[in-house]
C-alpha positions, -999 to 999 in steps of 0.1 A, spaced: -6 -95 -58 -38 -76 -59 -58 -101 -48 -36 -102 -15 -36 -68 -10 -74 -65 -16 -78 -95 7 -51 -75 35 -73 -45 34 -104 -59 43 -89 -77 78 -73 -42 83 -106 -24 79 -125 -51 105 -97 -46 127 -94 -15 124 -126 -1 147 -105 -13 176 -73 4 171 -64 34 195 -68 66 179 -25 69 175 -29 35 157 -53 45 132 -36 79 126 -3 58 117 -18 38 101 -35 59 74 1 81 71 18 54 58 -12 44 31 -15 78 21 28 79 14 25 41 -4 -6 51 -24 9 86 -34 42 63 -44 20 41 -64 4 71 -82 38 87 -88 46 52 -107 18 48 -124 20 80 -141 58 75 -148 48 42 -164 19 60 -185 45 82 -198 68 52 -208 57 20 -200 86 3 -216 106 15 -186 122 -15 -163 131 13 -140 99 21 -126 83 -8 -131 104 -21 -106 97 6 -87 60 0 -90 66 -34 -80 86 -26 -46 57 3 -39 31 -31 -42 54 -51 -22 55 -26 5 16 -19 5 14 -55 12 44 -55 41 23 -27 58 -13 -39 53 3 -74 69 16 -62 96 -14 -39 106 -37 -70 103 -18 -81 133 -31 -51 156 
């Protein structure tokens, strides 16, 4: 899942020199709110990693990053 999300990032980032100021601002709100999520649940899973709970949480935060990076590589 990394791998894709590594791989989305870089067609954001070359597409991204073209997007409209509004676009890029958007853009970067919603990666700051999924990375923040992502830091939230890897600290919760650091404190107990044996918990399912947010480990699926974890894994819909990754899910999501990817969801977003997808559809911005569109613009």
């Amino acid at each position: 899942m990394e791998e894709k999300i590594n791989e989305l990032a870089q067609a954001v980032e070359q597409r991204k020199t073209t997007w409209n100021p509004e676009l890029r601002e958007a853009f970067q709100r919603n990666m700051i709110y999924v990375d923040q999520s992502l830091a939230e649940c890897r600290h919760d899973l650091d404190d107990n990693p044996a918990d399912d709970v947010s480990q699926e949480l974890m894994l819909g935060v990754y899910r999501e990053k990817m969801r977003l990076l997808a559809s911005f590589s569109e613009f």
